[in-house]
C-alpha angles and dihedrals in degrees: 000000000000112000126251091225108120103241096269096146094076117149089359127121127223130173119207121196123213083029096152092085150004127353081003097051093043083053110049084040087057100043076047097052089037086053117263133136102240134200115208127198147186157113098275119066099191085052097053091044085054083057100047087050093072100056137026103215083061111099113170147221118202098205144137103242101208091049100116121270087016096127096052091054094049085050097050087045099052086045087044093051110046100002093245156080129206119128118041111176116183112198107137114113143124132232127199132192102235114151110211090255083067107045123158123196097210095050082058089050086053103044085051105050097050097036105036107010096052102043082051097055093035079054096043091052093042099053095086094055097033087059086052096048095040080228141154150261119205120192123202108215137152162267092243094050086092102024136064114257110190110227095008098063078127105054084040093054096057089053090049080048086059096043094055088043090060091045107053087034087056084055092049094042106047103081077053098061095241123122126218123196142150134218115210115203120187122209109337141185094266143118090239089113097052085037086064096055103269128139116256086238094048091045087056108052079047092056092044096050086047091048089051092050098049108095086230096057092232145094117245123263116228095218086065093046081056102049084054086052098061082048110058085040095045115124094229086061101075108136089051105088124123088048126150105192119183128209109183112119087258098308098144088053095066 
């Protein structure tokens, strides 16, 4: 659905990360749809493709964001392209269901180096262009960033990772001129959950005992975790940075 964002992204240049589906895709459509140039990326090309089909200010980028040296080539592209930066939203990332009895060093590995590594060195290669632009970075957490989640701490842990490093990257950034700030969905309408190895039918029982425990009754829409997401990186919105919003139906309330 279009968002209900007015179009002040005109002429500016944001790169979204984990753009072939879901919070990613309703993101870099309505940064799109709000005018700005936008730089999508991720592992699957046909994905991506899918993505740039809907708009024509979407260009893409299939990579794998935690290959060395990764972060440096999506931020080139996007400066190549279009001669800017202003919007990095970082939402791509992974979860697993792992209970403590059943930790694997390598699934940590994982969880780390797309939720916490990657967002650090897409951060790290922006910095220049977003001090130009006075821009903005924009971190997807979670829920769960600020809340226990029994057989995914791990996972939790990664998110809570993300929320300190907004925070104090907010406090390092803003005699710079650059915001930092992080959106936190709760459970949403996505294929995060198959995209992490579970089975459909597993990742449906999940979905339904979330569902019965949101104070809404429903499952988030990634087209209103990316409106939020406009918000909270829109230019006029230049005293709001440090910021931890959270978008779950009133999860972290129960």
């Amino acid at each position: 659905m279009p968002s209900s964002i007015p179009p002040r992204f005109v002429d500016r240049v944001a790169i979204v990360t984990g753009a072939g589906s879901g919070i990613g895709r309703a993101t870099a459509i309505a940064l799109a749809e709000s005018g700005a140039h936008v730089l999508g990326v991720g592992r699957r090309a046909a994905a991506l493709e899918k993505t740039a089909r809907t708009h024509s200010a979407i260009a893409v980028l299939p990579l794998d964001i935690c290959e060395e040296g990764a972060a440096d080539t999506v931020v080139a592209d996007a400066v190549e392209r279009w001669g800017r930066l202003d919007v990095l939203v970082n939402n791509a990332g992974t979860t697993a269901v792992m209970p403590l009895a059943e930790t694997d060093r390598s699934v940590i590995t994982r969880l780390f180096d797309l939720n916490v590594t990657a967002p650090s060195m897409l951060a790290h290669a922006a910095l220049p262009h977003l001090r130009d632009s006075s821009g903005c970075i924009v971190n997807v957490s979670s829920t769960y960033g600020h809340r226990p989640l029994a057989d995914g701490a791990h996972y939790a842990a990664t998110k809570s990772a993300l929320e300190q490093l907004t925070r104090s990257w907010a406090l390092e950034l803003a005699p710079e001129g650059v915001r930092v700030n992080a959106i936190a969905p709760g459970p949403t309408g996505t294929d995060v959950l198959v995209a992490a190895g579970l089975p459909q039918d597993t990742a449906d029982e999940m979905r339904k005992h979330e569902r019965e425990r949101i104070p809404t009754g429903r499952l988030g829409d990634p087209e209103e975790v990316a409106d939020w997401i406009l918000r909270i990186a829109d230019p006029l919105g230049a005293h709001i940075t440090g910021q931890v919003l959270t978008i779950d139906g009133g999860l972290e309330l129960v």
